[in-house]
N, C-alpha and C positions, 0 to 999 in steps of 0.2 A: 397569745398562744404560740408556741414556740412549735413550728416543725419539724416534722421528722425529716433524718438525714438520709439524702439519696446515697451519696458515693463516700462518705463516711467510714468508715469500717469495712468498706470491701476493699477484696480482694483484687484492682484494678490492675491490667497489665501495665506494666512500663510502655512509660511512650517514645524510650529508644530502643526498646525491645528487636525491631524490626532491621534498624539498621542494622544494630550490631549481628544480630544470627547473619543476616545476608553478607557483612562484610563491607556495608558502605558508610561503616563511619570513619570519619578524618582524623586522624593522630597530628598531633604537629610533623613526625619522623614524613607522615604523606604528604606534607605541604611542598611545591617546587616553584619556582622561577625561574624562567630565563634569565641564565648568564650568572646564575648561582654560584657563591663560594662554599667551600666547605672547609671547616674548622676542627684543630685539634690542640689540644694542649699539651705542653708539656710539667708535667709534675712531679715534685721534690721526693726524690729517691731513700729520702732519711727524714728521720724526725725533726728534730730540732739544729737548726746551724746559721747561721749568720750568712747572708749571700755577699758575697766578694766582687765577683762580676762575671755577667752574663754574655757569653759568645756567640751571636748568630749570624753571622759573618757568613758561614757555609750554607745555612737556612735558609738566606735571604734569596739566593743567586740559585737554591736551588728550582731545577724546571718546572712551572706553574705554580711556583710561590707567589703572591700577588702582595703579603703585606706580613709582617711578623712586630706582633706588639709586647711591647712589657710594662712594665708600671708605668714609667715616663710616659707611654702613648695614651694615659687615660685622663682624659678631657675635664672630668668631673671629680668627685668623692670614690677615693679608691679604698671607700671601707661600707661594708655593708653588714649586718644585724639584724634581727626582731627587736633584742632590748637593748641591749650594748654595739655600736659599731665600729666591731674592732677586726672582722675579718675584711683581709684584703683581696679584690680580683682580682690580681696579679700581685704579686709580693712581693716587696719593694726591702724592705729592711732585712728580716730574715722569713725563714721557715717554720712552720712549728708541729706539724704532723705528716706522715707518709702518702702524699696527693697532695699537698699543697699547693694550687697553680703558679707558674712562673712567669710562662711565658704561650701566648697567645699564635698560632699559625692559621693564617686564610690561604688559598690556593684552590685550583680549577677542580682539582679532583678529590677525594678522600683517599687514597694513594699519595698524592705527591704531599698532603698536609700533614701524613704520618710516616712519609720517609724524611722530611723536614726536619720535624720533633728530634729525631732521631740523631740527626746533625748538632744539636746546640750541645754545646757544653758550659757550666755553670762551676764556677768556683764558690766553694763552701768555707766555713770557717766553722765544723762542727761545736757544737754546743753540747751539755751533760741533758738527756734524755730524761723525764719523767714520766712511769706509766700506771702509777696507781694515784689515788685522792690521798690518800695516806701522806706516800712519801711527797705530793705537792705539797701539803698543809703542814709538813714539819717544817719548824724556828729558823734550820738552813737550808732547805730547796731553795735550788735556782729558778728565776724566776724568769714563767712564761710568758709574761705581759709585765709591761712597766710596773702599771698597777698590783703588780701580785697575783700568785695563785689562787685565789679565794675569790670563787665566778658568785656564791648565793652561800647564806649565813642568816636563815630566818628560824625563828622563836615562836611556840605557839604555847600558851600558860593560860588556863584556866584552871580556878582554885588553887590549891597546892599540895603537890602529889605525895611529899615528905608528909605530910599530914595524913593521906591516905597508905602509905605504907606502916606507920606505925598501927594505926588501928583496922588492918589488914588481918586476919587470919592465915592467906596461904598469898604468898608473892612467887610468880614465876619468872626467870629472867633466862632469854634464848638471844642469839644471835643466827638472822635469816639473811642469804644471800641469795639475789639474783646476777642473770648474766646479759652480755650487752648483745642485742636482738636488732637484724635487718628488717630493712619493710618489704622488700623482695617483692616486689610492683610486678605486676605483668607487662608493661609499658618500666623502660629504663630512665627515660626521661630525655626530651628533644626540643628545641626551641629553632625558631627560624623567625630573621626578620626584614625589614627592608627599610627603604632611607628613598622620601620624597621631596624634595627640597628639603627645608629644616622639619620634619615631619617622620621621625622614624614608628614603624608598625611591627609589634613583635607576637608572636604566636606562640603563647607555651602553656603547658600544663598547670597548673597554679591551685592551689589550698587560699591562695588569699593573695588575690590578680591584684589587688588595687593597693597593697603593699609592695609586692614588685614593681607593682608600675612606678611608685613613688621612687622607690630604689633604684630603677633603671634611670630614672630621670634626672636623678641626683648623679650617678654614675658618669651619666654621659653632659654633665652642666648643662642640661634643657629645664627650662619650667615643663611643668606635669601639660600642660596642656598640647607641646609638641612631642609628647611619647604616647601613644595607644597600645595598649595590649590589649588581647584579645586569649581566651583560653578555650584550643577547641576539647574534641572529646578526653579524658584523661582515664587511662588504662591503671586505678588504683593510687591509692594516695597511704592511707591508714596515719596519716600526720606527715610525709612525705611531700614533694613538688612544694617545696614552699622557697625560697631563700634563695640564696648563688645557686644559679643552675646554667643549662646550657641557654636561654634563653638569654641572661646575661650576657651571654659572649657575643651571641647571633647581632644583636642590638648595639654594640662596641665595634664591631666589622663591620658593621653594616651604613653606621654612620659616620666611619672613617674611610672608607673605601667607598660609599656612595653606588655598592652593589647588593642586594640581595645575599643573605649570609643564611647558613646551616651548622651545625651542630647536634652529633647525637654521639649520646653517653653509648659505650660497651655495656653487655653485659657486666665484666669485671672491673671496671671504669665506676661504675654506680655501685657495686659494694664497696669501692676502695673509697668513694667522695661524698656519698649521699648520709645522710643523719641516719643515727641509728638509737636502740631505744637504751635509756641509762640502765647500767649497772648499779646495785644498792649494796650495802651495806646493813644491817639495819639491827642495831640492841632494842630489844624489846623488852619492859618489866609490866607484867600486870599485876595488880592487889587488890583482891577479892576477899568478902567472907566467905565464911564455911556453906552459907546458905545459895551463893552464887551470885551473890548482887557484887560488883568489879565497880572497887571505891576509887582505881585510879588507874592510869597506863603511863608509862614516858618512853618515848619511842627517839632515839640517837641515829639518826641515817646521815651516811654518808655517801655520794655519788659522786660518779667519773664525768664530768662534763666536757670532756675532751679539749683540743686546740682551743676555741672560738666558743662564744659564750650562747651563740644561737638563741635557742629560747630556755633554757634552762634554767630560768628564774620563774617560768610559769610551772614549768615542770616540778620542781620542788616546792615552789606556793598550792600546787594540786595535792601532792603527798603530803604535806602538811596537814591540811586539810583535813583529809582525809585518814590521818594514821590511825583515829583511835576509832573505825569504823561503825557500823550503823548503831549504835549504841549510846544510850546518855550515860557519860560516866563524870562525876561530880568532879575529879581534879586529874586535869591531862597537863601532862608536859612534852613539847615535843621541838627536838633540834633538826634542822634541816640544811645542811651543808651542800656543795656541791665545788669541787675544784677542775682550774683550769692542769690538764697533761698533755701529752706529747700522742693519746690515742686520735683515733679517728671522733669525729665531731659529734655528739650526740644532741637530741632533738624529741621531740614530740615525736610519740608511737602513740597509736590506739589506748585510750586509757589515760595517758602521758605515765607520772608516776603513782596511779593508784593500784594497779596490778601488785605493782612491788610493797606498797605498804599491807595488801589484802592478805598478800600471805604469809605477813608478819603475822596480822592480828588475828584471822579465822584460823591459825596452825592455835596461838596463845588456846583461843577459847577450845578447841578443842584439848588439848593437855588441860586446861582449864578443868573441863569436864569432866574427863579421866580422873582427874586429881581428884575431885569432888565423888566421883561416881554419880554423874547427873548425865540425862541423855544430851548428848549435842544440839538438839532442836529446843529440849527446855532452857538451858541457859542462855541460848541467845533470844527466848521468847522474853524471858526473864528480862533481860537488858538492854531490848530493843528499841530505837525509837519509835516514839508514838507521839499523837494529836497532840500538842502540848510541849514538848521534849523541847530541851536545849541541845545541841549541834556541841564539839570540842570548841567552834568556834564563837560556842555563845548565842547562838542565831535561833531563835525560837519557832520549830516547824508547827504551822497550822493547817495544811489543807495537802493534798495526795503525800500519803504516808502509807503506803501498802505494805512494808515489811511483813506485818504477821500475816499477813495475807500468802505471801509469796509462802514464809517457812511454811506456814498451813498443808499449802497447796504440793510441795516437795514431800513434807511430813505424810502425807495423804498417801502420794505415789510411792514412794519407797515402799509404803508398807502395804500396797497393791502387790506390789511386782517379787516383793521379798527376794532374799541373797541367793542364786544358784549355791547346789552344793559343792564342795571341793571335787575337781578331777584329775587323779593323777599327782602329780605336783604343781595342780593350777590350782589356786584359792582365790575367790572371789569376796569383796565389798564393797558396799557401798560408804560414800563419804560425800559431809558436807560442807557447805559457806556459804556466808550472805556479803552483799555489801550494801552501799550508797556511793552516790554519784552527782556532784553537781553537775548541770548542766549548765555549759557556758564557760564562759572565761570568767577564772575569779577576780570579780570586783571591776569589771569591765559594762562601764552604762552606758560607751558608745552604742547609739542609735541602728537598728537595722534599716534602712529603707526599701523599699518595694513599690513600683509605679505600672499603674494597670490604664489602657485603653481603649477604649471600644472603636468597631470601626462604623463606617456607612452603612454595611451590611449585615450591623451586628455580632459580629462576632468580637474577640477581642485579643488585644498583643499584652503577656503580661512583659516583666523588665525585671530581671533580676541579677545581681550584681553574683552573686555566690554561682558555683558551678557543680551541677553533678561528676563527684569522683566515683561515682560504681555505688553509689548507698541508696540510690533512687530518689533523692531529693527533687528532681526535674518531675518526675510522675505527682509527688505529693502535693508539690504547686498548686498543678493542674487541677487536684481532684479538689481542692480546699476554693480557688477560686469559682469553679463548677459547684460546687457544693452551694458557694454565698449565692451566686447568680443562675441558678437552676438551670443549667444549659448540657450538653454533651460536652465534654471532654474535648473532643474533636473539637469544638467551635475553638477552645484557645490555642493560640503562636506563643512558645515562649521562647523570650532574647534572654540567654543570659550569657554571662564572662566577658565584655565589651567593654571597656573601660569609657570610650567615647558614646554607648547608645544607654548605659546603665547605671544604676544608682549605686553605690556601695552598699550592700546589702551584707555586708561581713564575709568571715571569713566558713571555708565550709570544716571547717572543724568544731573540736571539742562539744561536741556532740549537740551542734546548738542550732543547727538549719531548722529543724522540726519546728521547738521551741520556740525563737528567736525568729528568723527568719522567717521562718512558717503563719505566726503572728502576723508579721508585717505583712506576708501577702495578704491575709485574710482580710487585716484591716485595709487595705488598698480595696479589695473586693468588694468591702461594704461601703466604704465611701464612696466606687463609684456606683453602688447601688442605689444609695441616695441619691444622686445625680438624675439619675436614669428613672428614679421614681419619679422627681418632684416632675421633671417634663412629663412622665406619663400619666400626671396628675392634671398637669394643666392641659393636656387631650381631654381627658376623661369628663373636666368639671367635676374631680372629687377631692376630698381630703387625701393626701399624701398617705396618711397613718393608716389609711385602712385597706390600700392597696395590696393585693394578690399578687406576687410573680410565679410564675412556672414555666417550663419551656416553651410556653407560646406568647410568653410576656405578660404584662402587667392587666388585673382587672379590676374590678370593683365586685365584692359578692352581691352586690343588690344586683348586677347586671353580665352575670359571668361570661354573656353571648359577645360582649366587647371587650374588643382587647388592642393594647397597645403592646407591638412587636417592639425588638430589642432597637432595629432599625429606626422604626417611627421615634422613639425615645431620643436617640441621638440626632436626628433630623431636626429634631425641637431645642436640644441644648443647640447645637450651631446654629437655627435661626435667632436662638436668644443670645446669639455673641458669647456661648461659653464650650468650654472644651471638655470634650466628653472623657475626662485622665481625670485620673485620682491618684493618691497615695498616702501610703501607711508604713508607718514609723514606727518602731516599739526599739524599748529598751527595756530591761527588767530591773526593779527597781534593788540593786545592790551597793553594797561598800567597800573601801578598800578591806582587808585584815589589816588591823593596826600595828604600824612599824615593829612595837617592843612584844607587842603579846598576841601579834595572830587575830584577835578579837574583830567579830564583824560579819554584815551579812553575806559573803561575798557569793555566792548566786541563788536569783531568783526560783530554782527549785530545784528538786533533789531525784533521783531516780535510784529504785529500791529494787533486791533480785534477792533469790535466792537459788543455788542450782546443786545438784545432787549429782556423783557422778561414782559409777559402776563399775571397776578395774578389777581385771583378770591377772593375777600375779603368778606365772613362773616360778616356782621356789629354787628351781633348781636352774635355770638360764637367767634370771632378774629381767625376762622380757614382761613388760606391763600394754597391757590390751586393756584399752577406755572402749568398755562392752557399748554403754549408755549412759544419755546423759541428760536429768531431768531438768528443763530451766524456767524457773516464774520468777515473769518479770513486771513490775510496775512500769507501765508505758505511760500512765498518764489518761490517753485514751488512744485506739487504735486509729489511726490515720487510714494506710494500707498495711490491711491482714499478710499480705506474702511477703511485702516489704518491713515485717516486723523480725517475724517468722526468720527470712531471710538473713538479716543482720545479725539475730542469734546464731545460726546456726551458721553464720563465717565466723562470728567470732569465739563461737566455740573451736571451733578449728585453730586457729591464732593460738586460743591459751593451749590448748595441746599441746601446739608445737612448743610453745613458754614455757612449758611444763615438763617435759620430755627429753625436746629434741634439737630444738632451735638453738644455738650460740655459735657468732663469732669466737675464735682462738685469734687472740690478740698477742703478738711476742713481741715486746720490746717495741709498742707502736705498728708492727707488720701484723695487718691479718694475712692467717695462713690458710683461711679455709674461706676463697674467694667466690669459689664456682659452685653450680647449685649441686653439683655432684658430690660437694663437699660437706655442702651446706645441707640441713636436711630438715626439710619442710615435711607437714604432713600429708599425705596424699587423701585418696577420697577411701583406699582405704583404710586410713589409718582413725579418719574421721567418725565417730560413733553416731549412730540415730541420735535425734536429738527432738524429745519431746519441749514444746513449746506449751506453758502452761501462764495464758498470760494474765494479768490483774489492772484492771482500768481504775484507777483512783486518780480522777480527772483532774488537771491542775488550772485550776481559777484562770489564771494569767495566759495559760497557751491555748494555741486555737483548736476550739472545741473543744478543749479539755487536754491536748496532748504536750507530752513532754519530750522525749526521746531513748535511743534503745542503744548508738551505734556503737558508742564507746564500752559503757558499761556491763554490757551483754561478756565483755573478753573477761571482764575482773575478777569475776569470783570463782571461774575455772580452775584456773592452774592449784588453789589453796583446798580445792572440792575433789582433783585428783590426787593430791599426796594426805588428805587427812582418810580417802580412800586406801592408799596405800597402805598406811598405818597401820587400820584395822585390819586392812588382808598380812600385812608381816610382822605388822608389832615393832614397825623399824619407822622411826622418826627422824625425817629429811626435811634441811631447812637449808635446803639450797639448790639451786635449780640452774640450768635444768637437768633434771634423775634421768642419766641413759640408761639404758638396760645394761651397761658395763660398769654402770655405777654401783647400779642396783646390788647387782650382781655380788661386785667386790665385798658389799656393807652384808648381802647375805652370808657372805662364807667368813668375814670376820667376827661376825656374830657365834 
C-alpha cells in the first residue's frame, strides 16, 4: 500500500527564503581576504584583427601593479569551451569580437588595476569584420577560425516532405525572425580565489561547477584534484555563469602570484562579455489538407553563433528538435546551421533555441487556421501529440502527454473570461500556442549522482553537486528527501556546489534538476532508507518488508507502541561496521539524434503547455498592453505548488520582454545599447497577472511522477502574444521583438 504524500504538492517555503530577505547570503563579489588582489582586464576595442604586439611596459611599473599577464603567462590550456575549445583566456594569435581579453592586470587596489589597463597599448593588424551568419557561410568570407565559419550544420529528416507537399492541399511558406537577447542577471558575475601550496580554491557562480572546475584545471596545468571550486549563492543564471568568467581569472592570479585574487564583472563589462541568447533566422513551409491534418513542415534556420563556439551545437540540436512542435506530423525536414562572426558570443538562454522555433511554428498553425477557417484550439487538438505519437524525431511518446489537457484547460478559460470590448482606439484579443519541451540535455546519459547521510542524532546531510540559481531547486531537495524518510524539513543540511565534498550531480540547467537530479536525490533517499530499515528490523526482531516509518521512526503494526528512532537505526548500522550514506544515480534512458537524419530518443521526457495571452492594442500609438495571461502547463507532477507557479510567472515575464522589448542593437560587432537604461526589460508593471492552470500527467521515470516547468514555461509566450496581436490588428508579425514604434510604423503603412 503506497502512502500518502506529506510534503508533495505543497506549497513549502524555500529554505534560503530567510537569508536572502535579511541580506545574509554570500555572493562570491562578498567574499574577502587578507592581502587580496584585485583584477581587471583589458579587451579588444574592434572586432576582428591579428595582434602584432602587446605593450605593458607602463602597466607594469605602474603604483600597486603587482603582476600583468598575457597569453604567454598561462601555465596550462589557453583555450576553453562546452563543445569546441577554441576560445582563448587571453588571446594569443588574434582577436575576434569586441571584448576579447588580452591582457590580465592584478594590483592592491581596483583603482590602480583600471588606471593600468588603461596604460597598455596593443598593436593590431585589423582583419575584414563579419556580422551576420549569412555573410560568414558565403563561398568567400574570411575566415574566423582555421576551421571555417561553419560552428553547427545538423539535418533532421523524417519521411519525406517532397512527398507531403505534393499531396498537400494548402502549403504556407513564411520567414520568422528573432533577435539576439541578454540574460541581465541581477548578480553581474564575480569570482575569487586563493592558492595553498599547490592547492588553489576558487569561488564563483556556476550553471555547471564541475565543468569549470575541469576547465580551470586544465587552464592552470593542475590535475582536477589540486583545483576546488566551490559555488556560493548565485544572483540568476537563466543559462548564464557558466564558461570563461571572472572566476577564471581569480584562479590564474592567484596561482601565479601565490595571493588571494578578486575579480568582478561591470555592469557594462557583462553585457559586452557574457553569452547572450541566438538570433534566428528561420524559413518555415508547412502542408496541410483542407481538413487540417499538416502532412508535412521543413523548417531552414539559420543562427549567429558569434566569436566562439560555446554551446552552440546544443543550442541548435534543441531547435532541431524541437521545430516541427508538439504535433505528429508524418514527413519533417529540418536544417540547422549556425555560423562562427565577429558579434558578441552567444550561448544558452532559458529555453536555449526553442523559443525561436515556437514562433515559427504556432504563428504557421495559426495562418494555418485562418486559411482553413478552423478555430486555433481545434487544429492543434487535431494534430497534437498523444499516447502513442511519434516525435519529428521518431521517438515514440507513451506515458505524461498532457497537451490536450493543457489546450482543454486554456480553451476553457478564454471563453470564461471572454474579449473586453474595444475602447477608444484600444482593441483587445486573445491569442494562442502550445508547445513541447525536452527535458534534459539531448542525448546526454551521463549519470546524476546524489549522496545522502544520516547522522548519530538522526537527522541527515544531503550532497549535491548542482547548485540553486534562484529556480528553487535547494527547497525541492529538501522536500523529496523529507517526503522518502518522513521527517521535518528542518531535520535536512544540504552541501551543495563543492567540488571536493560533492558528487557531480550535473548541471543546473536545461530544465533537468527536477527530473534528473531530483531522481537521483530521491533514489539516494530510498536507499538510505533501506539501510536504516533493515537495522530497525534487526531492533525490532521483524521482517524488514513490513516495517512503518513516520516521524518517530520505524515500527511494526502488530506492535505500534515500539518504535525505533532515526537515531537508534544508525547506532545499529555502525555497530554492524556499515555506514549509514547511501546514493543514487539516475540517467534517463536516451540516444544520440542520428548524425545524418536527427533520428532518436534523445530525452527521457517531454514537457507540454499551452498558454493564452490577452493584448490591449493601441491602434493609433502601436503601444501593446499584455492584459493577461492564461498558462497550462504539464508539470509532470507538482513537487512545490509556489515553486511551480513561480517559474511560470518569471518566465512569462522573460517572453514578454522576447516578445516586445528586449534586443541588443549590434553594429558592426559594437552593441550600442549597453546599459539597462538602454536596454528595456519588463518591469512588474509591464508584467500581466498570470493565471497558473496546472496538469499532473505524472512521468514514470521522475520522482513522484515529476518532470519540470523552468525552461518551457518562457516558450510558448512570445508566439501567444503576437498571434494575439493579429487578431486585435489583423497585422501579421514575424519578427521580434514588435516595439510599439514598430507596431506603430506597420499600422500606418497599412
Amino acid at each position: 500500500m503506497t502512502e500518502p504524500c506529506q510534503l508533495i504538492g505543497m506549497p513549502v517555503p524555500r529554505v534560503d527564503i530567510l537569508n536572502k530577505l535579511q541580506g545574509k547570503a554570500s555572493y562570491a563579489e562578498d567574499i574577502s581576504f587578507p592581502g587580496m588582489l584585485y583584477l581587471k582586464v583589458l579587451r579588444s576595442d574592434r572586432p576582428h584583427a591579428r595582434i602584432l604586439k602587446i605593450h605593458t611596459e607602463k602597466a607594469e611599473v605602474h603604483p600597486g601593479v603587482v603582476a600583468v599577464f598575457t597569453a604567454k603567462d598561462i601555465p596550462g590550456r589557453n583555450r576553453v569551451g562546452l563543445t569546441i575549445k577554441d576560445q582563448p583566456v587571453l588571446c594569443d594569435d588574434k582577436v575576434r569580437f569586441i571584448g576579447d581579453p588580452v591582457v590580465l592586470v592584478a594590483a592592491e587596489t581596483v583603482q590602480a588595476a583600471e588606471a593600468a589597463v588603461q596604460l597598455i597599448r596593443i598593436d593590431y593588424d585589423d582583419l575584414p569584420g563579419i556580422f551576420s551568419p549569412e555573410a560568414a557561410l558565403a563561398p568567400d568570407a574570411a575566415k574566423i577560425h582555421e576551421t571555417g565559419n561553419v560552428l553547427v550544420d545538423r539535418k533532421l529528416i523524417k519521411g519525406d516532405f517532397e512527398q507531403a507537399v505534393e499531396q498537400a492541399e494548402v502549403v504556407i511558406r513564411n520567414t520568422y525572425r528573432t533577435g539576439t537577447v541578454h540574460h541581465a542577471c541581477l548578480e553581474s558575475g564575480a569570482g575569487v580565489a586563493t592558492c595553498d601550496g599547490d592547492k588553489v580554491t576558487v569561488w564563483m557562480p556556476s550553471k555547471e561547477l564541475f565543468t569549470d572546475h575541469q576547465e580551470i584545471a586544465a587552464l592552470l596545468g593542475l590535475p582536477p584534484e589540486n583545483v576546488r571550486a566551490i559555488c556560493p549563492e548565485v544572483g540568476g543564471a537563466f543559462g548564464d555563469k557558466r564558461g570563461l568568467a571572472p572566476g577564471y581569472y581569480a584562479a590564474l592570479a592567484s596561482f601565479k602570484t601565490k595571493r588571494p585574487s578578486k575579480m568582478v564583472f561591470s555592469r557594462e563589462e557583462c553585457s559586452l562579455v557574457t553569452v547572450k541568447r541566438h538570433a534566428f533566422t528561420i524559413d518555415y513551409t508547412t502542408a496541410a489538407k483542407k481538413d487540417g491534418r499538416i502532412l508535412g513542415v521543413k523548417a531552414d534556420m539559420v543562427s549567429d553563433g558569434g566569436a566562439y563556439a560555446f554551446n552552440s551545437f546544443a543550442v541548435l540540436t534543441k531547435a532541431m528538435i524541437h521545430a516541427a512542435g508538439p504535433y505528429e506530423i508524418p514527413h519533417v525536414f529540418v536544417r540547422a546551421r549556425a555560423a562562427y562572426t565577429n558579434n558578441p558570443i552567444t550561448g544558452a538562454m532559458r529555453g536555449l533555441g526553442v523559443p525561436a522555433v515556437a514562433l515559427a511554428h504556432e504563428s504557421q498553425m495559426d495562418i494555418l487556421a485562418e486559411t482553413l477557417k478552423m478555430d486555433p484550439f481545434e487544429i492543434r487538438l487535431k494534430n497534437g501529440l498523444k499516447p502513442g505519437a511519434l516525435t519529428a524525431t521518431g521517438q515514440r511518446l507513451d506515458n505524461s502527454i498532457g497537451l490536450t489537457e493543457t489546450l482543454e484547460k486554456v480553451q476553457g478559460e478564454i471563453s470564461r473570461r471572454g474579449t473586453p470590448v474595444p475602447n477608444g482606439s484600444k482593441r483587445y484579443s486573445w491569442g494562442v500556442a502550445s508547445m513541447f519541451y525536452g527535458i534534459g540535455v539531448p542525448g546526454s546519459a551521463k549519470p546524476s549522482i546524489s549522496q545522502l547521510e544520516a547522522t548519530d542524532a538522526g537527522d541527515f546531510v544531503l550532497f549535491v553537486g548542482s547548485v540553486d540559481v534562484g529556480q528553487g531547486s535547494s527547497t525541492l531537495f529538501t522536500q523529496i528527501v523529507a517526503e522518502v524518510l518522513r521527517c521535518e524539513a528542518e531535520k535536512i543540511r544540504l552541501i551543495t556546489g563543492d567540488t571536493d565534498r560533492c558528487p557531480n550531480t550535473g548541471s543546473s540547467g536545461a530544465s533537468q534538476l527536477t527530473y534528473v537530479a531530483g531522481r537521483s536525490v530521491q533514489m539516494a533517499a530510498q536507499n538510505l532508507k533501506t539501510l536504516l530499515q533493515r537495522a530497525a528490523a534487526a531492533i525490532l526482531a521483524k521482517p524488514e518488508e513490513g516495517l512503518v516509518l513516520d516521524r518517530e521512526g520505524f515500527y511494526h503494526p502488530a506492535n505500534p507502541g515500539r518504535r525505533v528512532s532515526m537515531a537508534q537505526a544508525v547506532k545499529r548500522l555502525k555497530e554492524e561496521g556499515l555506514s549509514p550514506a547511501a546514493e543514487g544515480r539516475f540517467a534517463p534512458e536516451v540516444t544520440l539524434p542520428d548524425k545524418e537524419t536527427g533520428q532518436g530518443a534523445p530525452n527521457g521526457t517531454y514537457a507540454f503547455a499551452t498558454q493564452g495571452a490577452l493584448v490591449g492594442v493601441d491602434m493609433d500609438s502601436g503601444e501593446v498592453e499584455v492584459v493577461s495571461l492564461v498558462a497550462s502547463h504539464d508539470v509532470g507532477r507538482i513537487i512545490n505548488l509556489h515553486g511551480v507557479e513561480g517559474q511560470i510567472e518569471g518566465s512569462v515575464s522573460m517572453g514578454v520582454g522576447y516578445a516586445l522589448t528586449e534586443e541588443l542593437v549590434i553594429k558592426e560587432g559594437a552593441i550600442k545599447n549597453p546599459r539597462f537604461g538602454e536596454y528595456f526589460i519588463p518591469t512588474a508593471l509591464d508584467v500581466p497577472e498570470v493565471a497558473s492552470l496546472l496538469v499532473e500527467a505524472a512521468e514514470p521515470s521522475g520522482p513522484f511522477g515529476a518532470k519540470g516547468v523552468g525552461e518551457p514555461a518562457i516558450v510558448p509566450t512570445a508566439p501567444a502574444i503576437l498571434n494575439a496581436i493579429h487578431a486585435a490588428t489583423g497585422i501579421r508579425v514575424k519578427e521580434i521583438p514588435l516595439t510599439s514604434e514598430k507596431l506603430w510604423m506597420l499600422l500606418k503603412k497599412r
